[in-house]
PANUDO-81955 format. One line per 5 residues: their letters; for each residue x negated, y, z of N, C-alpha, C. Coordinates in Angstrom, 3 decimals. Atoms other than C-alpha are relative to their C-alpha. Layout:
% PANUDO-81955
a	X:Y:Z:X:Y:Z:X:Y:Z | ...
% end
This chain:
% PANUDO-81955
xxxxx	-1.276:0.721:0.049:-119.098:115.538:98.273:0.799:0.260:1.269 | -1.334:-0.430:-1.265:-115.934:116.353:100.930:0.158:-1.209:-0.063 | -0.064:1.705:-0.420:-115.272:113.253:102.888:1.908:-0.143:1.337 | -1.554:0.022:-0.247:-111.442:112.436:104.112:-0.041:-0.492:1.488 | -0.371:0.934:-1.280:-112.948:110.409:107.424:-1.300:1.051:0.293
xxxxx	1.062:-0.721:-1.129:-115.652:111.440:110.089:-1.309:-0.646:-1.171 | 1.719:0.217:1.031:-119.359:111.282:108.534:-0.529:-1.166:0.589 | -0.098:1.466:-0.346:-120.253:108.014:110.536:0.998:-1.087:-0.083 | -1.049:1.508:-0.271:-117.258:106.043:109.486:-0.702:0.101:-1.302 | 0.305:0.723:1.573:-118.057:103.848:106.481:0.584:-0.145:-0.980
xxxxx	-1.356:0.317:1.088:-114.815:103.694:104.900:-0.149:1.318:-0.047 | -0.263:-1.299:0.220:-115.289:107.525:104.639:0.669:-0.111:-1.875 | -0.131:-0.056:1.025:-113.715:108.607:101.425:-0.542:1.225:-0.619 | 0.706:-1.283:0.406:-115.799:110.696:99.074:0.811:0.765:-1.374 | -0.991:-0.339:1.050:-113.928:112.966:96.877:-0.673:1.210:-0.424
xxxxx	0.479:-0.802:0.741:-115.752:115.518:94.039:0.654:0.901:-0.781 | -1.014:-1.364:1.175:-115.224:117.995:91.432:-1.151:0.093:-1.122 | 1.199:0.654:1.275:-116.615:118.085:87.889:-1.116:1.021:0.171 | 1.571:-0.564:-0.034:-120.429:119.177:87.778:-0.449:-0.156:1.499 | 0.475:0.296:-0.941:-120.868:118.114:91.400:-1.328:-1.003:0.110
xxxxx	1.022:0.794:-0.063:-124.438:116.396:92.043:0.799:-0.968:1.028 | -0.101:1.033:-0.648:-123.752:113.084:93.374:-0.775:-1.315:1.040 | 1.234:1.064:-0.807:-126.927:110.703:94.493:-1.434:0.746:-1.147 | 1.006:-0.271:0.698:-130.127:111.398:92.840:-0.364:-1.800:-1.057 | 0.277:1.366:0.872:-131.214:108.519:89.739:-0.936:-0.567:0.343
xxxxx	1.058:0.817:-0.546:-133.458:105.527:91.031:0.446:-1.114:-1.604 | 0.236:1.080:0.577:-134.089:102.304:89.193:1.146:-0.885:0.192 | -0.703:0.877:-0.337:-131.185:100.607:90.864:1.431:0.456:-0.154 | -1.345:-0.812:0.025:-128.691:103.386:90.273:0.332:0.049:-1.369 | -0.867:0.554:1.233:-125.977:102.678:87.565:1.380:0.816:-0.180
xxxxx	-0.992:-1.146:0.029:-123.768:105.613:86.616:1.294:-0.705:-1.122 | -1.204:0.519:1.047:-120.307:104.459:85.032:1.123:0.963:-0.011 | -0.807:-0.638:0.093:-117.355:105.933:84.404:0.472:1.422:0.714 | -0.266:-0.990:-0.458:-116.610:109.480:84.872:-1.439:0.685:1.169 | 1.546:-0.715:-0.308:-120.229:110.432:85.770:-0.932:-0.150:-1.435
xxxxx	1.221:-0.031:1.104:-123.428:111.636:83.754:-1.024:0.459:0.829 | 1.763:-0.024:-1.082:-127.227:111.869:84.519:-0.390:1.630:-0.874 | 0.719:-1.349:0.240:-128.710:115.394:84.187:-1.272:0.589:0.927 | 1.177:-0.749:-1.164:-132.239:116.386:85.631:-0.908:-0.856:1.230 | 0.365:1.149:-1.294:-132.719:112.901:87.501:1.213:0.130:1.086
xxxxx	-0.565:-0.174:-1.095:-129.413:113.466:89.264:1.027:-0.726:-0.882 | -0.810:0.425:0.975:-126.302:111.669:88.521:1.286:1.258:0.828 | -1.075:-0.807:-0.084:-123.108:114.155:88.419:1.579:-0.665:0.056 | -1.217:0.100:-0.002:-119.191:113.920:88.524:0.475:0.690:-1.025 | -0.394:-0.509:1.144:-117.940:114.621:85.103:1.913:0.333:0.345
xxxxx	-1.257:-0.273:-0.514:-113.933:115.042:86.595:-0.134:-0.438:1.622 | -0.626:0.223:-1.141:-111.801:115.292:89.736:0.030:-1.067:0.575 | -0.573:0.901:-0.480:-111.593:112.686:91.708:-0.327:-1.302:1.211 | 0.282:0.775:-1.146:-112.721:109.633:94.500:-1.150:-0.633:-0.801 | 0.940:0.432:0.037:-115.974:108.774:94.188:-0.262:-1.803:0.377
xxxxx	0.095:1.013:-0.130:-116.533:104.623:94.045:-1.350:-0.257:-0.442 | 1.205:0.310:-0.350:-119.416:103.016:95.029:-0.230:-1.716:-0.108 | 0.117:1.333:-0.322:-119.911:98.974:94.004:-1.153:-0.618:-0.147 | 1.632:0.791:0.060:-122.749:97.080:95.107:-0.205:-1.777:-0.191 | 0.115:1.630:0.878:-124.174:93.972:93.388:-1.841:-0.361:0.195
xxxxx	1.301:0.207:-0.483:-127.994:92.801:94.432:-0.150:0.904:0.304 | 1.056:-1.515:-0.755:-130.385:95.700:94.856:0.678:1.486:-1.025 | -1.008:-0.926:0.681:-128.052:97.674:92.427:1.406:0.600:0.214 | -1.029:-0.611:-0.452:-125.420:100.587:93.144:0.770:0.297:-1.455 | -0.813:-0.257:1.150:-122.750:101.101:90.309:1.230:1.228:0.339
xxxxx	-0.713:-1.691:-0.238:-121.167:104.856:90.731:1.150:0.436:-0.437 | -0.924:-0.498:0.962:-118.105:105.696:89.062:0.990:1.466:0.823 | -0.927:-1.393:-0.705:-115.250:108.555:89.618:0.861:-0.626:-0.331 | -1.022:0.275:0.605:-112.106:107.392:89.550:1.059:1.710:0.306 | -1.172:-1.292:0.068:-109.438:110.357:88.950:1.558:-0.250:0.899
xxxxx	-1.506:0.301:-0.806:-106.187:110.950:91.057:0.899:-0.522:-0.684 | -1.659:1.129:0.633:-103.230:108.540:90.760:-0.887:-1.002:-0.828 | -0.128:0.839:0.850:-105.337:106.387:88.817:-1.209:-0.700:0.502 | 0.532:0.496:-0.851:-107.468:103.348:89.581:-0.768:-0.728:-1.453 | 1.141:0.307:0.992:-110.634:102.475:87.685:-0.924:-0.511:0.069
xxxxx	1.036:1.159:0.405:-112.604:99.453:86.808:-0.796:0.064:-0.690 | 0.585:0.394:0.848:-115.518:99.089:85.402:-1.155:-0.674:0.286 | 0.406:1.149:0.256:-117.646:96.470:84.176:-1.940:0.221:0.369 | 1.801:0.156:-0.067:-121.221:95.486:86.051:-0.345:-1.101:-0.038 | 0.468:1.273:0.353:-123.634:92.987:85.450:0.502:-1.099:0.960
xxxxx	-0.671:1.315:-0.423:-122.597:89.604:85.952:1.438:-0.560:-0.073 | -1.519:0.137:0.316:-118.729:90.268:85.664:0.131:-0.797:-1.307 | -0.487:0.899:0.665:-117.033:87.846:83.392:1.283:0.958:-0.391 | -1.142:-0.955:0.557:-114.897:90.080:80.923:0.836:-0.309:-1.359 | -0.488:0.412:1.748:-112.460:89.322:77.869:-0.381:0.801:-0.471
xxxxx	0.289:-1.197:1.052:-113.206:91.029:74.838:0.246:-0.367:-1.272 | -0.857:0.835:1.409:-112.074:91.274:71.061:-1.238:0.354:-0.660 | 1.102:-0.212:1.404:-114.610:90.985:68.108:0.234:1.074:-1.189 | -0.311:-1.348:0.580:-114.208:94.340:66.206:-0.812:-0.277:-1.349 | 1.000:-0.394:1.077:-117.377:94.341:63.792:-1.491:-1.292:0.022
xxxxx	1.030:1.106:0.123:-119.829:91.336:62.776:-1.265:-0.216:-0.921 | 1.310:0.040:1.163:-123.446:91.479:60.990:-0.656:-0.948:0.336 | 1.471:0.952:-0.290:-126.284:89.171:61.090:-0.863:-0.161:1.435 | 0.640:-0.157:-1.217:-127.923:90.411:64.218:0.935:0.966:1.047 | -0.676:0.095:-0.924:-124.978:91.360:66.530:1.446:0.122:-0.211
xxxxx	-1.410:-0.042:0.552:-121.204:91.687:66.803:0.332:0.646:1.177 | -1.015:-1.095:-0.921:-119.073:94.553:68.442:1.144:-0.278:0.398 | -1.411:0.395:-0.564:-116.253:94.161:70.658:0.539:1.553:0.469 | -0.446:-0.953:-1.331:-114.098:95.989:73.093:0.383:-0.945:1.070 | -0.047:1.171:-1.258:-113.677:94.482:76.968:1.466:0.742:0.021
xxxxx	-1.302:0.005:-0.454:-109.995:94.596:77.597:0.313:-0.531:1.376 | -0.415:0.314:-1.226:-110.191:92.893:80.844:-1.370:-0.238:0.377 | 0.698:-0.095:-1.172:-112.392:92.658:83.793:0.430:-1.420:1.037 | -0.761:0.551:-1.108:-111.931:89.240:85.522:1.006:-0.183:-0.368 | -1.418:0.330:0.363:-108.358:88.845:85.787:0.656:1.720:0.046
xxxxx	-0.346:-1.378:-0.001:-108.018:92.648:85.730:0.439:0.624:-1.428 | -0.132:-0.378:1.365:-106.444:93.918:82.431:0.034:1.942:-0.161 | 0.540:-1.311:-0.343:-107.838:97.632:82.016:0.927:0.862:-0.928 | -0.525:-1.006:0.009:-106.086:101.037:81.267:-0.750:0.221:-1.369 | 0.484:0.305:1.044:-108.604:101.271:78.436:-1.341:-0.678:-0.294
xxxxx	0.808:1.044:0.273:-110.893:99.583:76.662:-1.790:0.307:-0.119 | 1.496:-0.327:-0.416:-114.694:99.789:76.940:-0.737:-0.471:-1.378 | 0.331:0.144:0.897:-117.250:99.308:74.237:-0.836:-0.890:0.570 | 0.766:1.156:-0.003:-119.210:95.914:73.710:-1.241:-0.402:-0.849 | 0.541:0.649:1.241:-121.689:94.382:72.165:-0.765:-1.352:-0.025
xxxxx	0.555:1.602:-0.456:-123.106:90.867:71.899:-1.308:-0.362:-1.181 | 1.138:0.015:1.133:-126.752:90.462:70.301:-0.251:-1.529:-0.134 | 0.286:1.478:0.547:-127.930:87.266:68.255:-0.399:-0.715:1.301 | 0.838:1.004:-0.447:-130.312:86.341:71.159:0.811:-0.303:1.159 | -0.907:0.296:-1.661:-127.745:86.333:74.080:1.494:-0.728:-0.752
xxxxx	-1.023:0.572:-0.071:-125.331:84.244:72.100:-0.120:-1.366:0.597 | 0.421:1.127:-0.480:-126.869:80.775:72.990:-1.135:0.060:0.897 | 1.272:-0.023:-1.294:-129.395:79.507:76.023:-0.882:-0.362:-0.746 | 1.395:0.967:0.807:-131.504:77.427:73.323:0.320:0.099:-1.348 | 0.171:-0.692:1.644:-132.231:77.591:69.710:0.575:1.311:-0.423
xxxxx	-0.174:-1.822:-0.042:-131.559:81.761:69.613:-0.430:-0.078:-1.231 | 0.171:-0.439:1.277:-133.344:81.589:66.519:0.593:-0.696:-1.143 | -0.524:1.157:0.699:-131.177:79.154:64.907:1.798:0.405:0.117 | -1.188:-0.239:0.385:-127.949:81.268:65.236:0.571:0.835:-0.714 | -0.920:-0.349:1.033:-125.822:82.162:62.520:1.504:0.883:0.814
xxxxx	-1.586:-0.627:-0.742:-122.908:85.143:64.262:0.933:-0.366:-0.962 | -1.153:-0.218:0.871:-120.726:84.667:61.068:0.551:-1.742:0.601 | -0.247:2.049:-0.765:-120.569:80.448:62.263:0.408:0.318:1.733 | -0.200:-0.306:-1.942:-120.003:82.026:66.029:0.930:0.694:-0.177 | -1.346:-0.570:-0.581:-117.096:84.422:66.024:0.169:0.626:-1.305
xxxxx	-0.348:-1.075:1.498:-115.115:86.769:63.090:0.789:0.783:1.137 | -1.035:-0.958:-0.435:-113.189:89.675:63.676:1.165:-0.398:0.114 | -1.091:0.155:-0.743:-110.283:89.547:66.102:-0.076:-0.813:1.015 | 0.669:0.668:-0.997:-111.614:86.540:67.996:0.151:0.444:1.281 | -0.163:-0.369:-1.723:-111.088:86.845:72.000:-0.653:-0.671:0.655
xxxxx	1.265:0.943:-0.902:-113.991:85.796:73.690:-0.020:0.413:0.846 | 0.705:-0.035:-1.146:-115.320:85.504:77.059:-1.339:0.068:0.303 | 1.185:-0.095:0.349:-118.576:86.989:77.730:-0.474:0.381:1.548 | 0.217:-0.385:-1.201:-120.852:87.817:80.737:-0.423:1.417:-0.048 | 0.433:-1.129:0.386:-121.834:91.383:81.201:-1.881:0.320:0.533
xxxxx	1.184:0.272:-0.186:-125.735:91.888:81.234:-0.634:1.729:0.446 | 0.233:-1.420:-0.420:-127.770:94.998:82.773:0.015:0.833:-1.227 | -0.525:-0.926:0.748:-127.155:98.064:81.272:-0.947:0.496:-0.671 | 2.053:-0.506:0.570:-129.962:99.317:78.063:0.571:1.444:-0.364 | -0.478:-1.334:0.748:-127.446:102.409:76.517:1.275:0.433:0.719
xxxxx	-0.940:-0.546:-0.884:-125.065:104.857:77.684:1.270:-0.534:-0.541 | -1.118:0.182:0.795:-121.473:103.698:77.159:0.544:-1.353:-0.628 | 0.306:1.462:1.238:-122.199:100.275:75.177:-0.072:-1.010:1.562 | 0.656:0.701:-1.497:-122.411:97.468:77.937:-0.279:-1.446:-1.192 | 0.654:1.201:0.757:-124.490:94.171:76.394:0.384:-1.128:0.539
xxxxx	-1.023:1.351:-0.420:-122.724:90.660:76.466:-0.780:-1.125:0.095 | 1.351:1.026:0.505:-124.285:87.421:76.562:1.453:-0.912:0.115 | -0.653:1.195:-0.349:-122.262:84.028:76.208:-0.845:-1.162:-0.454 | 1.105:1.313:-0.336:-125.320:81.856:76.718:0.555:-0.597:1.358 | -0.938:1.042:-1.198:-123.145:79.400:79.001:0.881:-0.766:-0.778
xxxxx	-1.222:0.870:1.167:-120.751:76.755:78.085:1.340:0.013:0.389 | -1.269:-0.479:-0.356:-118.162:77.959:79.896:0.318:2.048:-0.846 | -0.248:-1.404:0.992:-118.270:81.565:77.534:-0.193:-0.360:-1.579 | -0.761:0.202:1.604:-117.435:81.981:73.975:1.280:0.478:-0.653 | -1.204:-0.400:0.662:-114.427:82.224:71.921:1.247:-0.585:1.021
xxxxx	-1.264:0.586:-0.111:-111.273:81.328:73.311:1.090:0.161:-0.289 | -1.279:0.040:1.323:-108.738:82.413:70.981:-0.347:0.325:-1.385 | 0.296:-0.105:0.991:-109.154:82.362:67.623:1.073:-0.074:-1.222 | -0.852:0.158:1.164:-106.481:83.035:64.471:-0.556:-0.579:-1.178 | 0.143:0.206:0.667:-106.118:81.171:61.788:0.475:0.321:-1.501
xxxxx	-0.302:-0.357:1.073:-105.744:82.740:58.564:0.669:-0.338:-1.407 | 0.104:0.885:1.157:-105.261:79.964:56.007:1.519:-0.200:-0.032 | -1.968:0.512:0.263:-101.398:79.547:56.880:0.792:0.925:-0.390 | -0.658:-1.047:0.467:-98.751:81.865:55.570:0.412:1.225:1.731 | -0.019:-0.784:-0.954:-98.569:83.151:59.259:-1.285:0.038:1.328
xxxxx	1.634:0.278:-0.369:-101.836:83.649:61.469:0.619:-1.055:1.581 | -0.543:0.834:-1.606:-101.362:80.886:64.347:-1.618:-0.420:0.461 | 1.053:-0.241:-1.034:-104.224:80.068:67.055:-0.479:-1.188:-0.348 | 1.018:1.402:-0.073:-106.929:77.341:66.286:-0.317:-0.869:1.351 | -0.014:0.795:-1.270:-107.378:74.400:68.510:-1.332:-0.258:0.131
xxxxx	1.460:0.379:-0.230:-111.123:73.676:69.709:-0.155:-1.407:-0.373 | 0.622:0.939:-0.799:-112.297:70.499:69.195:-1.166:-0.476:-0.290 | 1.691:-0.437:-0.361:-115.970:70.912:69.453:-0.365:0.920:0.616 | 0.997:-1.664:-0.804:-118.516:73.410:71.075:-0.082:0.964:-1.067 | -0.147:-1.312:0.707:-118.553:74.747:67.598:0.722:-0.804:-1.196
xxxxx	-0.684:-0.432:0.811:-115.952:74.402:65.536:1.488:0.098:0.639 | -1.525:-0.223:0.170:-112.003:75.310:65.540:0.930:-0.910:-0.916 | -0.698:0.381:1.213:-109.280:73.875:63.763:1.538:0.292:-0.162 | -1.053:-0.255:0.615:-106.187:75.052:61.743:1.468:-1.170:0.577 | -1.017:1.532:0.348:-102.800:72.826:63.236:0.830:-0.192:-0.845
xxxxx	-0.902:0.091:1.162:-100.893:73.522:60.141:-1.168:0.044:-1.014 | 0.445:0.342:0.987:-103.117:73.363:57.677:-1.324:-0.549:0.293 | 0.867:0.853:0.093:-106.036:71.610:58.912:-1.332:0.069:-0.004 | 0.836:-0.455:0.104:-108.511:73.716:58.235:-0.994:0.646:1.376 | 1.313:-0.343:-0.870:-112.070:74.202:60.264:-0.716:0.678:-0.480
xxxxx	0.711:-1.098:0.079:-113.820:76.959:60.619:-1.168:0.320:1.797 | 1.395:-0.341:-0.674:-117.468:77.262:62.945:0.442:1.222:0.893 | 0.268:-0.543:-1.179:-117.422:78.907:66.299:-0.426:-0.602:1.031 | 1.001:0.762:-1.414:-119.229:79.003:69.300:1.135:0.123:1.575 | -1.467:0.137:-0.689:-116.097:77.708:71.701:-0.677:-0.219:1.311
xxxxx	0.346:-0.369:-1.273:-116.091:78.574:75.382:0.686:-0.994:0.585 | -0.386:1.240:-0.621:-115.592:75.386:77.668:1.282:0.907:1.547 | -0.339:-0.658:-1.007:-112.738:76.697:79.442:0.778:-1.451:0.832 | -0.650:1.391:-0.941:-111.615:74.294:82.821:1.576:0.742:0.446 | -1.198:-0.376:-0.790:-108.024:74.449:83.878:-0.094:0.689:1.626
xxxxx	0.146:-0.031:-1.536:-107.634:76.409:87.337:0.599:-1.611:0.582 | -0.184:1.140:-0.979:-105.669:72.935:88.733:-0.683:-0.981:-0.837 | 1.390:0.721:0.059:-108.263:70.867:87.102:-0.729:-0.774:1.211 | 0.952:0.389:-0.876:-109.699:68.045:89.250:-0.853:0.441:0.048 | 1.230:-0.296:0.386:-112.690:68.564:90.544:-1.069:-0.610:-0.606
xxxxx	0.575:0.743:0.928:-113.799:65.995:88.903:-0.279:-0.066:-1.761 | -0.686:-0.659:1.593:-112.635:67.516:85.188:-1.832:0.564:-0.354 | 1.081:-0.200:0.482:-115.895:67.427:83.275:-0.312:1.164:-1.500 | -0.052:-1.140:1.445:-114.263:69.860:80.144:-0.266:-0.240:-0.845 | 0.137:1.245:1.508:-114.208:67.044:77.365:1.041:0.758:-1.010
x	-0.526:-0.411:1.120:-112.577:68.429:74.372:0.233:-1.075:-0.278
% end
């Protein structure tokens, strides 16, 4: 890697080129965007500034490309995402935001039965937890496949937090009032989800998140 500062400064900036070896692959090393692993090594798949973000005993690698500035999602981040595709044993999204970061594009998701709730896992129903379009809040969990990042909203602050309602002649946004259900304000109608306790930022601190 060519470096923009002296080799003992820390802020050095590291800048590649595609097929460049980058770090060698450990247990703690987490290749994202604009890198791939070949041979036990991780590479630089394009041009561009090498980013480096560290989170416990784990390094998260990416490339970002010139002129452009690139986020992506490691464990523990708190990311929106939309509900794309829903079966029995998991449901597909895409993360559209990062945080309060709203991303350039969208990343692929997925949220399995057992990481939707902390307790009774075997007692949840996804079609009663979210449908397609849904905008939930999810946490992001270590990484098992290339590309795919795994969600969990076992918390009561994650879940749905927007939800359309279908039943009216125009789709308008369901109001929570439960942990799991929604409800229709023109027509009335409730429909089962698993609703994300969200607190106002100016929220006492006393604000306990009573629906």
């Amino acid at each position: 890697m060519v470096k923009t500062a002296h080799e003992n400064d820390d802020e050095a900036i590291h800048i590649c080129v595609p097929g460049q070896r980058l770090c060698a692959v450990t247990e703690y090393t987490v290749g994202g965007e604009g890198t791939y692993e070949k041979l036990g090594y991780l590479h630089a798949s394009l041009s561009g500034v090498v980013k480096i973000r560290k989170r416990h005993k784990n390094n998260y690698i990416s490339v970002a490309s010139f002129g452009s500035k690139t986020v992506v999602p490691v464990v523990g981040d708190v990311v929106t995402a939309k509900i794309t595709v829903i079966n029995q044993r998991f449901a597909k999204c895409v993360i559209i935001c990062i945080g309060k970061t709203c991303l350039n594009r969208p990343y692929r998701g997925i949220l399995r039965k057992e990481d939707v709730r902390a307790t009774e896992k075997d007692r949840v129903e996804m079609y009663k937890c979210f449908r397609p379009g849904d905008v939930i809040l999810a946490r992001v969990l270590p990484l098992v496949e290339l590309n795919t990042y795994h969600l969990t909203t076992a918390e009561n602050e994650l879940g749905v937090a927007v939800a359309m309602s279908n039943k009216s002649s125009d789709p308008t946004p369901m109001v929570p009032i439960g942990w799991t259900e929604m409800q229709c304000p023109v027509t009335l109608v409730k429909e089962p989800r698993k609703v994300a306790k969200i607190v106002p930022e100016t929220a006492p601190q006393n604000y306990d998140g009573k629906l």
